[in-house]
DRENVEXDO-636079 format. One record per atom (N, C-alpha, C, O): atom name; chain; residue number from 1; x, y negated, z. Coordinates in nm, 4 decimals, padded with zeros to 6 digits. Layout:
REM DRENVEXDO-636079
> CA / A / NUM / X / Y / Z
...
//
This chain:
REM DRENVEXDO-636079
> N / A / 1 / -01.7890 / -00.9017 / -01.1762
> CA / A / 1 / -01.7703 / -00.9475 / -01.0400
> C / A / 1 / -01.7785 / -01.0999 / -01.0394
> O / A / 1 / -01.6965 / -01.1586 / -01.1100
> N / A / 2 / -01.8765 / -01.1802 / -00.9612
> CA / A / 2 / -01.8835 / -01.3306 / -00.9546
> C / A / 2 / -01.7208 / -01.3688 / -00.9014
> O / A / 2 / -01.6428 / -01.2868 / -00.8529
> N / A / 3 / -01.6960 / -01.4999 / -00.9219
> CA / A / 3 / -01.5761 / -01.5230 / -00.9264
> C / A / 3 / -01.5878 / -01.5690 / -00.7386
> O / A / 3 / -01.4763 / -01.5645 / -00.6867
> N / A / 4 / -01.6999 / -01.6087 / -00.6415
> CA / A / 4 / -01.7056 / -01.6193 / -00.4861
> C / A / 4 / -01.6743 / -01.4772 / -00.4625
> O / A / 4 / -01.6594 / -01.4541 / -00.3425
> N / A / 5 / -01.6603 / -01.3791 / -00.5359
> CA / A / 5 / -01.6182 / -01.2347 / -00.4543
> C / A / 5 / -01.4941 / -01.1612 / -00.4758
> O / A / 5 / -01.4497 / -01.0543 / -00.4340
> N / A / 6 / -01.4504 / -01.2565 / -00.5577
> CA / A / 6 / -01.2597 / -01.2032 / -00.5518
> C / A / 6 / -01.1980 / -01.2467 / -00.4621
> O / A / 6 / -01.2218 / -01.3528 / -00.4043
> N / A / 7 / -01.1225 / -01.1808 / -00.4419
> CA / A / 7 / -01.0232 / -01.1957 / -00.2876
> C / A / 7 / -00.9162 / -01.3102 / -00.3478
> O / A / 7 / -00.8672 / -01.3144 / -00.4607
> N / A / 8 / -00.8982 / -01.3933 / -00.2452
> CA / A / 8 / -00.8003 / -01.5395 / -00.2365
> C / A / 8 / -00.6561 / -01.4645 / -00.1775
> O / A / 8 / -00.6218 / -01.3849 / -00.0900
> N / A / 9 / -00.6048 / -01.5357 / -00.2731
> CA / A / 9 / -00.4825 / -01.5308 / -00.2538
> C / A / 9 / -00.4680 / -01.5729 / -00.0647
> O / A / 9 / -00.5232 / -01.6611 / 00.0012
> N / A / 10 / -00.3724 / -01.4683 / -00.0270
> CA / A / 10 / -00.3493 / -01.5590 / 00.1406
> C / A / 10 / -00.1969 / -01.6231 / 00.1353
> O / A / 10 / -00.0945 / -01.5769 / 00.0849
> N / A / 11 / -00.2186 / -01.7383 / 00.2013
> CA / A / 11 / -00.1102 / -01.8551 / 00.2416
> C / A / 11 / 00.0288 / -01.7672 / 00.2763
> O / A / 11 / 00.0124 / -01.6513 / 00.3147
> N / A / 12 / 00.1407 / -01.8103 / 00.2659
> CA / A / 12 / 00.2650 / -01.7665 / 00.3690
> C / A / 12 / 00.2247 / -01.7023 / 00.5007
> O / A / 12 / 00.2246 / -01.5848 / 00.5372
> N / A / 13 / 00.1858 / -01.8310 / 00.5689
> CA / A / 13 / 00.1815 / -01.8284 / 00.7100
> C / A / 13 / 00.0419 / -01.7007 / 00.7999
> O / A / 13 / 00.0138 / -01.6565 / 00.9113
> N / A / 14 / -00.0126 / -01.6919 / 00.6303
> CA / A / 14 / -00.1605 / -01.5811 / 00.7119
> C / A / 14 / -00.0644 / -01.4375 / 00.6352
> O / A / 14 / -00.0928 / -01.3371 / 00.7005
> N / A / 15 / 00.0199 / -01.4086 / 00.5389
> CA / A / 15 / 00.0809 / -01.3385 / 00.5645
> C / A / 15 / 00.2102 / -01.2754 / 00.6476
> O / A / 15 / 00.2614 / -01.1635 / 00.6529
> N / A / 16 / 00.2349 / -01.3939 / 00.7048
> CA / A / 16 / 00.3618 / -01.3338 / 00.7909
> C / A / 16 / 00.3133 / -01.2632 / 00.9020
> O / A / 16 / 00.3659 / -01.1700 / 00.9628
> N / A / 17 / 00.1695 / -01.3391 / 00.9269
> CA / A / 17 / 00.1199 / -01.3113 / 01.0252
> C / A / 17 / 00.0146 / -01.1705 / 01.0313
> O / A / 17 / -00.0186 / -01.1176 / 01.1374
> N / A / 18 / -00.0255 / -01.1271 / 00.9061
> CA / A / 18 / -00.0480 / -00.9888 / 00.8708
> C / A / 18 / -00.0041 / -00.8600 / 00.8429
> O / A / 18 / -00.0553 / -00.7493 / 00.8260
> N / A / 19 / 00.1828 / -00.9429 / 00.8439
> CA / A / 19 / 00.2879 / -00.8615 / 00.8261
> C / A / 19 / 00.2641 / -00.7640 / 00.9612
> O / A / 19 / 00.2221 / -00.6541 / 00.9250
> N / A / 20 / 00.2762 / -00.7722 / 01.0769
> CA / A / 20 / 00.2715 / -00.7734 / 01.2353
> C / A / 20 / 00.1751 / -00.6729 / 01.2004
> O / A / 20 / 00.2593 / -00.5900 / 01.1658
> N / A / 21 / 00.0680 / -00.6148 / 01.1820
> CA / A / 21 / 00.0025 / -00.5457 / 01.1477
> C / A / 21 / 00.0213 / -00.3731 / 01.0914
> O / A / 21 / -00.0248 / -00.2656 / 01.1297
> N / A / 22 / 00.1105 / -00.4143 / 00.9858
> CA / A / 22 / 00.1333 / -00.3136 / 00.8840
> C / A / 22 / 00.2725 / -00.2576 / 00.8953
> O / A / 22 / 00.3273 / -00.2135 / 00.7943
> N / A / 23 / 00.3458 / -00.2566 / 01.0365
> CA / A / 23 / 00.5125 / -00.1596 / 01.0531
> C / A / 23 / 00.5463 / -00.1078 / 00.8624
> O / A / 23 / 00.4627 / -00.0544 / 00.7895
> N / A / 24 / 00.6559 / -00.1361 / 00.8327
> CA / A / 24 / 00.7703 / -00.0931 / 00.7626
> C / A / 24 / 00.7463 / -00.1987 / 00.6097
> O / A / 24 / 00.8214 / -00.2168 / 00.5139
> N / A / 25 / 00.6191 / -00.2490 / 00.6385
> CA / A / 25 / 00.6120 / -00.3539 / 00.5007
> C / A / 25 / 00.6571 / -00.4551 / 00.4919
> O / A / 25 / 00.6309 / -00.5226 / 00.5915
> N / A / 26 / 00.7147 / -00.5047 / 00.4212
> CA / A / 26 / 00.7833 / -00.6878 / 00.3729
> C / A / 26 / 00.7237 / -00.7240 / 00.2237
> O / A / 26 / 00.6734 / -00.6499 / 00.1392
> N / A / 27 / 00.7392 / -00.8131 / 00.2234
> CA / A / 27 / 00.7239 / -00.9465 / 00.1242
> C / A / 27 / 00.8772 / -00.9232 / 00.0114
> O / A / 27 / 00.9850 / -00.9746 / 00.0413
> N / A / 28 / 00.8569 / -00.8358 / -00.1198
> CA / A / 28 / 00.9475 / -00.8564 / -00.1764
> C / A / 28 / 00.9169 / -00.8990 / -00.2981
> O / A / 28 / 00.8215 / -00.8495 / -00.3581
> N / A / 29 / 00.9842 / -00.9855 / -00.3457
> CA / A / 29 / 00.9245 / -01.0034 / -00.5024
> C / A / 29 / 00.7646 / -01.0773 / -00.5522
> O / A / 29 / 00.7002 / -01.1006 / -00.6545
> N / A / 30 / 00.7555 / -01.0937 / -00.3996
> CA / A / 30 / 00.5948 / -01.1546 / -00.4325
> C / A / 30 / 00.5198 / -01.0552 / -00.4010
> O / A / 30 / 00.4054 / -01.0875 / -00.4329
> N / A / 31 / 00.5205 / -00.9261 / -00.3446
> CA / A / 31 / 00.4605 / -00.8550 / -00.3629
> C / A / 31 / 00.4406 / -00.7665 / -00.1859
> O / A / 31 / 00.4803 / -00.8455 / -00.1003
> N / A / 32 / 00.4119 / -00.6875 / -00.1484
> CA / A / 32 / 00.4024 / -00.5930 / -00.0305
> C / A / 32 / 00.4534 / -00.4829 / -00.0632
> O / A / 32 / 00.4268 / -00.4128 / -00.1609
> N / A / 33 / 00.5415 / -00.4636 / 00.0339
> CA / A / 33 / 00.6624 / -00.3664 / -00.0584
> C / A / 33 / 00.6957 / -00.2754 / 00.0861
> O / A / 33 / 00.7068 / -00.3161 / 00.2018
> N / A / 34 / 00.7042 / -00.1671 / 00.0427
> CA / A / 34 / 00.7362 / -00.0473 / 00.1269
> C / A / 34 / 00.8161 / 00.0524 / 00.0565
> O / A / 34 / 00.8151 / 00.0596 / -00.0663
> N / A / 35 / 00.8894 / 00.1340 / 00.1353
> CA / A / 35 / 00.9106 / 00.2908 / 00.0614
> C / A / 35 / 00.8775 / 00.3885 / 00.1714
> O / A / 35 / 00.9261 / 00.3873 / 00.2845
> N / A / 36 / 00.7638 / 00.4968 / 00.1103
> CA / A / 36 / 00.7650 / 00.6028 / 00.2385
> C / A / 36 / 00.8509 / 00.6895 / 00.1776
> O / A / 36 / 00.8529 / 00.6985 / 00.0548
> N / A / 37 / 00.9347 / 00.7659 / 00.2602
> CA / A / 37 / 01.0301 / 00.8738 / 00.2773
> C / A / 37 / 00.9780 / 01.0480 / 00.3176
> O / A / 37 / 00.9613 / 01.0494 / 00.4396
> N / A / 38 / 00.9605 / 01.1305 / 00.2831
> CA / A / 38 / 00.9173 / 01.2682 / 00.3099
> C / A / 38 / 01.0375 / 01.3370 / 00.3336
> O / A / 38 / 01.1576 / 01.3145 / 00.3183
> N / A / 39 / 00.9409 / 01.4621 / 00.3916
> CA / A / 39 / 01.0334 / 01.5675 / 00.4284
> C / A / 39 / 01.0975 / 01.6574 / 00.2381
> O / A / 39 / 01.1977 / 01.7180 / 00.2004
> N / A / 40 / 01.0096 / 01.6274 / 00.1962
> CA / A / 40 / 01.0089 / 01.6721 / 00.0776
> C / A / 40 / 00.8731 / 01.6450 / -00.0560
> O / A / 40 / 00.7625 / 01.6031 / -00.0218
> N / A / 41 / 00.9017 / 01.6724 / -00.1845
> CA / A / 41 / 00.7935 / 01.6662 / -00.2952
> C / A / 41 / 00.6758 / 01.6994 / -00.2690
> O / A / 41 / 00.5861 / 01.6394 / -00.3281
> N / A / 42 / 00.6487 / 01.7835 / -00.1921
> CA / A / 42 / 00.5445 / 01.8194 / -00.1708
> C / A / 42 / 00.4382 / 01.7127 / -00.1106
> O / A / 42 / 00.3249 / 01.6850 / -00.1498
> N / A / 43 / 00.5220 / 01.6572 / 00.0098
> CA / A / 43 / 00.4457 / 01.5724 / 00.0739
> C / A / 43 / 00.4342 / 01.4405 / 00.0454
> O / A / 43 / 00.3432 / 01.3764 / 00.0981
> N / A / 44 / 00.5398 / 01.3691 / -00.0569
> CA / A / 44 / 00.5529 / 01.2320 / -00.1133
> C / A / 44 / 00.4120 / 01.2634 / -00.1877
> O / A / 44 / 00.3139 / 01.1989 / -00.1507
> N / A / 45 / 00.3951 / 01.3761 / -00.3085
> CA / A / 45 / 00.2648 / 01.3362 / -00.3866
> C / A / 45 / 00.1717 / 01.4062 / -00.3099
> O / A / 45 / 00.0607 / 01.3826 / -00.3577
> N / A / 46 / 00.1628 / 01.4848 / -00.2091
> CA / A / 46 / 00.0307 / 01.4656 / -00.1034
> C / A / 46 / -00.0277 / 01.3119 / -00.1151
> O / A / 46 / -00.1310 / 01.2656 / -00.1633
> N / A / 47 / 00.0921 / 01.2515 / -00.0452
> CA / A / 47 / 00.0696 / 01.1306 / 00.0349
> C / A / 47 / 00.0047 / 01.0597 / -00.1365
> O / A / 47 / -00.1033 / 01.0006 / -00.1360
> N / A / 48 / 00.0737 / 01.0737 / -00.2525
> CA / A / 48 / 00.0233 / 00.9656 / -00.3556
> C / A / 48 / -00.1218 / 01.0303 / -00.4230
> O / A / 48 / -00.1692 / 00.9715 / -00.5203
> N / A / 49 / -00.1777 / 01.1292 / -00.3794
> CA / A / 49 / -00.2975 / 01.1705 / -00.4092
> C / A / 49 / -00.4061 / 01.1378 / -00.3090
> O / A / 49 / -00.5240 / 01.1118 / -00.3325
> N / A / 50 / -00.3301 / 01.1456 / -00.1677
> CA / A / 50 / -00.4731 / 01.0950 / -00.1130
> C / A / 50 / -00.4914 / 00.9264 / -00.1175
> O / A / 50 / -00.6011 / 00.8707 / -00.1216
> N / A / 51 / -00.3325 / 00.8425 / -00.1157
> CA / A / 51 / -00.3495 / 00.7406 / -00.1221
> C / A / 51 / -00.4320 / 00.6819 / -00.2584
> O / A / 51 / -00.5028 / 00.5813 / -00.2536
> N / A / 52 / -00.4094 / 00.7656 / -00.3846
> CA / A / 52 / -00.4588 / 00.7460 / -00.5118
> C / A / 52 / -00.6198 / 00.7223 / -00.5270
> O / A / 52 / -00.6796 / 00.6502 / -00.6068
> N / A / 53 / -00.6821 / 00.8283 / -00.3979
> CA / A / 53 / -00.8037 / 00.8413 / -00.4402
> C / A / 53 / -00.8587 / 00.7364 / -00.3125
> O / A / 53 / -00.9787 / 00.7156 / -00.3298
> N / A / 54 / -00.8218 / 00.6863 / -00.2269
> CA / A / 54 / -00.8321 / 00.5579 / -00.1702
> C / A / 54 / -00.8185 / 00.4261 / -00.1994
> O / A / 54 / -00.8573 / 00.3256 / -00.1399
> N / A / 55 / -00.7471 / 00.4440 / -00.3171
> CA / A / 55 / -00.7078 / 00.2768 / -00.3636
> C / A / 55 / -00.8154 / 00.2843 / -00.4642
> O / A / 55 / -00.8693 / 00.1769 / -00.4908
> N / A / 56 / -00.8550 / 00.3838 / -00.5219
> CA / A / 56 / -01.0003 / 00.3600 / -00.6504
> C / A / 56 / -01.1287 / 00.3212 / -00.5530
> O / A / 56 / -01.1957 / 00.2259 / -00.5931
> N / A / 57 / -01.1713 / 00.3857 / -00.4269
> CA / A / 57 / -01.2603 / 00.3698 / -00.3409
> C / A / 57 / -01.2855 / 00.1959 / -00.3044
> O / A / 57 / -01.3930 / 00.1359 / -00.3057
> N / A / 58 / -01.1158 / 00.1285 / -00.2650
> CA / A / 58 / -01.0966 / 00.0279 / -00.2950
> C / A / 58 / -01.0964 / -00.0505 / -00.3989
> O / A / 58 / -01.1160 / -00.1687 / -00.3705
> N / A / 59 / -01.0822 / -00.0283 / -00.5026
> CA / A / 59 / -01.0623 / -00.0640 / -00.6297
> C / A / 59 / -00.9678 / -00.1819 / -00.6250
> O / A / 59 / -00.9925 / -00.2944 / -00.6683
> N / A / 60 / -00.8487 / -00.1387 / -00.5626
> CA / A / 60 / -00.7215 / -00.1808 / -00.5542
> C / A / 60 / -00.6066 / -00.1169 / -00.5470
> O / A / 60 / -00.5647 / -00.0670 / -00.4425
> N / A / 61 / -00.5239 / -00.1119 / -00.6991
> CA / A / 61 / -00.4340 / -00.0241 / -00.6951
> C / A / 61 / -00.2702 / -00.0173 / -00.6971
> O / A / 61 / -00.2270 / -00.0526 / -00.8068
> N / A / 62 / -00.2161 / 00.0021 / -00.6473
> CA / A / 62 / -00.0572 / -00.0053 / -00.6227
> C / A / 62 / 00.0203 / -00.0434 / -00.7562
> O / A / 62 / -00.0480 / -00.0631 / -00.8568
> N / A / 63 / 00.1347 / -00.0531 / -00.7624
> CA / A / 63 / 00.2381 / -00.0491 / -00.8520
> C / A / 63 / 00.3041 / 00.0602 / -00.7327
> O / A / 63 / 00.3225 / 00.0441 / -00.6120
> N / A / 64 / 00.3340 / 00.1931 / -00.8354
> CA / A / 64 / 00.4001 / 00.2806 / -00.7399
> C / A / 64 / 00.5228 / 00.3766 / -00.8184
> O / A / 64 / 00.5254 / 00.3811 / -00.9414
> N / A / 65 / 00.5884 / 00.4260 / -00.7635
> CA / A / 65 / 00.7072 / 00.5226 / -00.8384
> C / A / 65 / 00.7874 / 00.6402 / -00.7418
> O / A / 65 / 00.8304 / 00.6146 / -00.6294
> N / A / 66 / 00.7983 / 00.7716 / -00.8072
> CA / A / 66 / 00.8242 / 00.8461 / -00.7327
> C / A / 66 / 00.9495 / 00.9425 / -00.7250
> O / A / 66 / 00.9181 / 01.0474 / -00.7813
> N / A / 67 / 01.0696 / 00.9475 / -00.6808
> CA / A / 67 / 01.1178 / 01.0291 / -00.6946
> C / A / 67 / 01.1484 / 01.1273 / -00.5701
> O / A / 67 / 01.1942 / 01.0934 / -00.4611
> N / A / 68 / 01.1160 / 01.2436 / -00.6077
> CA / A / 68 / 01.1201 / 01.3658 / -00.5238
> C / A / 68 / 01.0730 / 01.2827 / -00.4014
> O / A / 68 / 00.9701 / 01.2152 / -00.4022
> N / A / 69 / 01.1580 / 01.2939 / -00.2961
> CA / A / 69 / 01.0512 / 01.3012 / -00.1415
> C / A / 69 / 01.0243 / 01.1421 / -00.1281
> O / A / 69 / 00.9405 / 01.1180 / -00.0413
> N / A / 70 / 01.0744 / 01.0313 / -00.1919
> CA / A / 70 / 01.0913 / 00.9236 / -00.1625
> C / A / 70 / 00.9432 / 00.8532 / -00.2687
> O / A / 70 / 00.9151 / 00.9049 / -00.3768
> N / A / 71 / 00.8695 / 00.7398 / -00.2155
> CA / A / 71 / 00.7376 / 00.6736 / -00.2677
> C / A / 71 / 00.7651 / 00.5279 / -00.3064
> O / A / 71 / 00.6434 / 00.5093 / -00.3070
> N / A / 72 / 00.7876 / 00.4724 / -00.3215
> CA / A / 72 / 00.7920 / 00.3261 / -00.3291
> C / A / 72 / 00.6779 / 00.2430 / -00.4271
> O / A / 72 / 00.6499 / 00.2555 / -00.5463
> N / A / 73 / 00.6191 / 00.1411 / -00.3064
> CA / A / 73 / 00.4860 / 00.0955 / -00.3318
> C / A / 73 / 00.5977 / -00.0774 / -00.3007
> O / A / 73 / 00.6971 / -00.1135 / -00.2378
> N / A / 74 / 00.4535 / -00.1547 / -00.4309
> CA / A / 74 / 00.4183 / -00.2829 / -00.4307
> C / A / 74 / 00.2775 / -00.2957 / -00.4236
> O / A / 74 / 00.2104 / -00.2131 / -00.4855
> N / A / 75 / 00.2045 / -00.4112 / -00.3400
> CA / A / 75 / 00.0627 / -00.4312 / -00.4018
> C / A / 75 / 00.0794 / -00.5605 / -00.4052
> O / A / 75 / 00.1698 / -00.6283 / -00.3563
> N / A / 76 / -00.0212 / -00.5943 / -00.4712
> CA / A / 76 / -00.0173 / -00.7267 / -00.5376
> C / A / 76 / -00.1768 / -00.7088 / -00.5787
> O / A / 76 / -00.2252 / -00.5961 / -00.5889
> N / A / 77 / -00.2733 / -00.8571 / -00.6068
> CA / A / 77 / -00.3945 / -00.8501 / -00.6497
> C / A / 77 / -00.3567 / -00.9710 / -00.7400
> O / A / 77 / -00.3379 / -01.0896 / -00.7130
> N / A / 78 / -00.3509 / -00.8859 / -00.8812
> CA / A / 78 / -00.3543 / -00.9705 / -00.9570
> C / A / 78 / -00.4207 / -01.0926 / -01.0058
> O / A / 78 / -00.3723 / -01.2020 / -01.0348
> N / A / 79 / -00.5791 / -01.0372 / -01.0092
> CA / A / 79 / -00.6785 / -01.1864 / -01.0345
> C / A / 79 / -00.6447 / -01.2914 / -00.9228
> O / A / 79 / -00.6808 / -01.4030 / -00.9600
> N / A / 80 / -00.5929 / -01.2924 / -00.8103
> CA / A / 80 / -00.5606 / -01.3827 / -00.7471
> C / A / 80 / -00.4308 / -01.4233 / -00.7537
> O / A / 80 / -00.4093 / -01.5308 / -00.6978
> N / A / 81 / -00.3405 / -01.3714 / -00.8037
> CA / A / 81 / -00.2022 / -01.3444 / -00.8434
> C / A / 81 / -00.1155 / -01.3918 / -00.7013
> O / A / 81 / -00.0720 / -01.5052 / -00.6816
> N / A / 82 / -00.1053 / -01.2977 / -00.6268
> CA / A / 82 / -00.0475 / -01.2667 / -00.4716
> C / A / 82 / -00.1500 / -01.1885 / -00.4238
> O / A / 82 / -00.2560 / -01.1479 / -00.4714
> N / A / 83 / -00.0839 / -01.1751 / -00.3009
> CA / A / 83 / -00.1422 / -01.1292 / -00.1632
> C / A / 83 / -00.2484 / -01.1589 / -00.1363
> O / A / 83 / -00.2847 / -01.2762 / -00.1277
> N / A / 84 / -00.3358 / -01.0410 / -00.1136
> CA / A / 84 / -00.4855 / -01.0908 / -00.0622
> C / A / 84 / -00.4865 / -00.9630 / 00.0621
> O / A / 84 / -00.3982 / -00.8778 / 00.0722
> N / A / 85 / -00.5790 / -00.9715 / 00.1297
> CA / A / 85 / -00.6443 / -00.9235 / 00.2059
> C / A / 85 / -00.6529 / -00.7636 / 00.2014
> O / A / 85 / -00.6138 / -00.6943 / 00.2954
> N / A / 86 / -00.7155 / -00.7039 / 00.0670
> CA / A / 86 / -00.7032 / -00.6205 / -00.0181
> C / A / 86 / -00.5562 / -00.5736 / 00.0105
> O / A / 86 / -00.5746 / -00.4666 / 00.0685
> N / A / 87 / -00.4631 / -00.5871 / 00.0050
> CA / A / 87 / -00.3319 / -00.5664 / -00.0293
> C / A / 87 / -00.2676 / -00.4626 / 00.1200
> O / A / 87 / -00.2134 / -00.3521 / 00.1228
> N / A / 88 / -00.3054 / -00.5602 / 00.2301
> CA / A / 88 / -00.2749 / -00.5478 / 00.3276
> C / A / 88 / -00.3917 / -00.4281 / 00.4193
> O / A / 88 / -00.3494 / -00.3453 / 00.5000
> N / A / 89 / -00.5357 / -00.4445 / 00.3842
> CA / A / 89 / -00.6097 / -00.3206 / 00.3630
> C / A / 89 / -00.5557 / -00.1746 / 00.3189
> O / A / 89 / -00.5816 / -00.0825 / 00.3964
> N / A / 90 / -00.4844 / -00.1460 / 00.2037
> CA / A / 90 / -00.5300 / -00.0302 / 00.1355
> C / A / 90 / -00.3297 / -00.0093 / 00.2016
> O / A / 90 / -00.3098 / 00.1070 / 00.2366
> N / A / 91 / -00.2001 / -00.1038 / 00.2177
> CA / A / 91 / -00.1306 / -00.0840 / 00.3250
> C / A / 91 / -00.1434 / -00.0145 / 00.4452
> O / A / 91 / -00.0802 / 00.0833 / 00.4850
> N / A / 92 / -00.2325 / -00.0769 / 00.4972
> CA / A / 92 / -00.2948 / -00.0008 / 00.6843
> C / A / 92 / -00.3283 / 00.1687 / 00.6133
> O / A / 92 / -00.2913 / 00.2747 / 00.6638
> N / A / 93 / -00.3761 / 00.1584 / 00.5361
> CA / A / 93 / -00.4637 / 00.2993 / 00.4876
> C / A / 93 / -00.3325 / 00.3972 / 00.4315
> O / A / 93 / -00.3275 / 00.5175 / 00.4570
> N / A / 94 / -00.2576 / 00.3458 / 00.3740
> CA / A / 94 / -00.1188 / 00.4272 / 00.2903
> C / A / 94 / -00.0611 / 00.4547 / 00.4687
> O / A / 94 / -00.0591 / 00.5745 / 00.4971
> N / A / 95 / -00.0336 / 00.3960 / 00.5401
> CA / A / 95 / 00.0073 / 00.4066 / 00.6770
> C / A / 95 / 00.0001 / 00.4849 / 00.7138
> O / A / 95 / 00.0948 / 00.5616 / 00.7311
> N / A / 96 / -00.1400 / 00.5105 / 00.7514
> CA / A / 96 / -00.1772 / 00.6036 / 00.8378
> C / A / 96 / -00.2498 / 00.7577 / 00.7386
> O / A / 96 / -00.3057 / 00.8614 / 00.7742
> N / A / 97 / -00.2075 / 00.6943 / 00.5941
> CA / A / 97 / -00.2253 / 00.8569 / 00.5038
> C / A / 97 / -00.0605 / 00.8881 / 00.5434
> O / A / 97 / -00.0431 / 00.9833 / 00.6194
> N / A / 98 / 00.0326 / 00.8310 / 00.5075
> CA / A / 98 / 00.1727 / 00.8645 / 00.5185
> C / A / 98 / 00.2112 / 00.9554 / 00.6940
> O / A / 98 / 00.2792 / 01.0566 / 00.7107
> N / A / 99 / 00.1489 / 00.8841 / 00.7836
> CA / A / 99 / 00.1612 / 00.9776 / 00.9147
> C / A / 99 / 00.0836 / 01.0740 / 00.8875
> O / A / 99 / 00.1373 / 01.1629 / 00.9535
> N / A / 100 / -00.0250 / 01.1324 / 00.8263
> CA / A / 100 / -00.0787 / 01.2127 / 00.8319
> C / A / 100 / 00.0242 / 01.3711 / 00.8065
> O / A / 100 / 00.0724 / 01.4654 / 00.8693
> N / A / 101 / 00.0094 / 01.3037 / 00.6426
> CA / A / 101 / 00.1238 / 01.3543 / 00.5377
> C / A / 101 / 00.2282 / 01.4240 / 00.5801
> O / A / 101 / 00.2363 / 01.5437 / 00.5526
> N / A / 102 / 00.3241 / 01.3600 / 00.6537
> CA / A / 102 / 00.4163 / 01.3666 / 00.7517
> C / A / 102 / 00.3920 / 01.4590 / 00.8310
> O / A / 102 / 00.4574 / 01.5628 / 00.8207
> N / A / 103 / 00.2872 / 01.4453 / 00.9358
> CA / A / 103 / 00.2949 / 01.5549 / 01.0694
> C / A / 103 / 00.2785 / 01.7071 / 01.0053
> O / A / 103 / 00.3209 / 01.8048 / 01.0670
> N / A / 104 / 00.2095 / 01.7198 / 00.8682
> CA / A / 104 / 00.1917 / 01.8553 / 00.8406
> C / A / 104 / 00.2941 / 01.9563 / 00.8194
> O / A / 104 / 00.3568 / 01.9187 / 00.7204
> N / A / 105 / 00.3515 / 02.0856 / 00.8703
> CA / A / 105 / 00.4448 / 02.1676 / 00.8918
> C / A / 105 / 00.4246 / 02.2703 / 00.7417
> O / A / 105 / 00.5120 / 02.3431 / 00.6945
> N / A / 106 / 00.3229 / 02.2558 / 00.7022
> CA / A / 106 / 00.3395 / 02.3321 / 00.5726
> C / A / 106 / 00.3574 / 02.2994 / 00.4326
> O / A / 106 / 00.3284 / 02.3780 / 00.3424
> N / A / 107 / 00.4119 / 02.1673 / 00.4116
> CA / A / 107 / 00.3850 / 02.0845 / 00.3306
> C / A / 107 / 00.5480 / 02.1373 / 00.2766
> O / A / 107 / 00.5996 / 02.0863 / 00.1773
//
């Protein structure tokens, strides 16, 4: 990958302001930090399989950990070491896999 096509680190102020975007995420540790919550196991690793095979599509991948219904995600882009763009991307996408996840009654 040429080094004009890695994603830049973004400023404070372009993340606070990307925060607004992405409902239930914060800035912890340096990082974009969430926990999604399920009805149960089933649907936490739903949610980390479809998110799994979205973040390779991206080729940007979480720091993630799971116990039973509960998910807890960091992203971070390392070669830029912070927050990029990327981060807050494959966020919006865990989002709206996690509502998906969620509305299903057979899970």
């Amino acid at each position: 990958m040429a080094e004009s096509s890695r994603p830049e680190r973004l400023s404070d102020a372009e993340i606070e302001q990307a925060l607004e975007s992405v409902p239930g995420w914060m800035v912890q540790r340096g990082k974009l930090h969430r926990e999604f919550r399920f009805q149960n196991f089933n649907q936490a690793f739903g949610f980390m399989t479809r998110a799994a095979l979205c973040s390779e599509t991206m080729n940007h991948h979480p720091e993630w950990s799971n116990v039973y219904a509960t998910v807890v995600v960091d992203l971070v882009t390392h070669s830029a070491d912070g927050i990029t763009n990327l981060g807050f991307a494959l966020a919006t996408q865990m989002n709206a896999i996690s509502e998906e996840c969620s509305m299903r009654k057979d899970a």
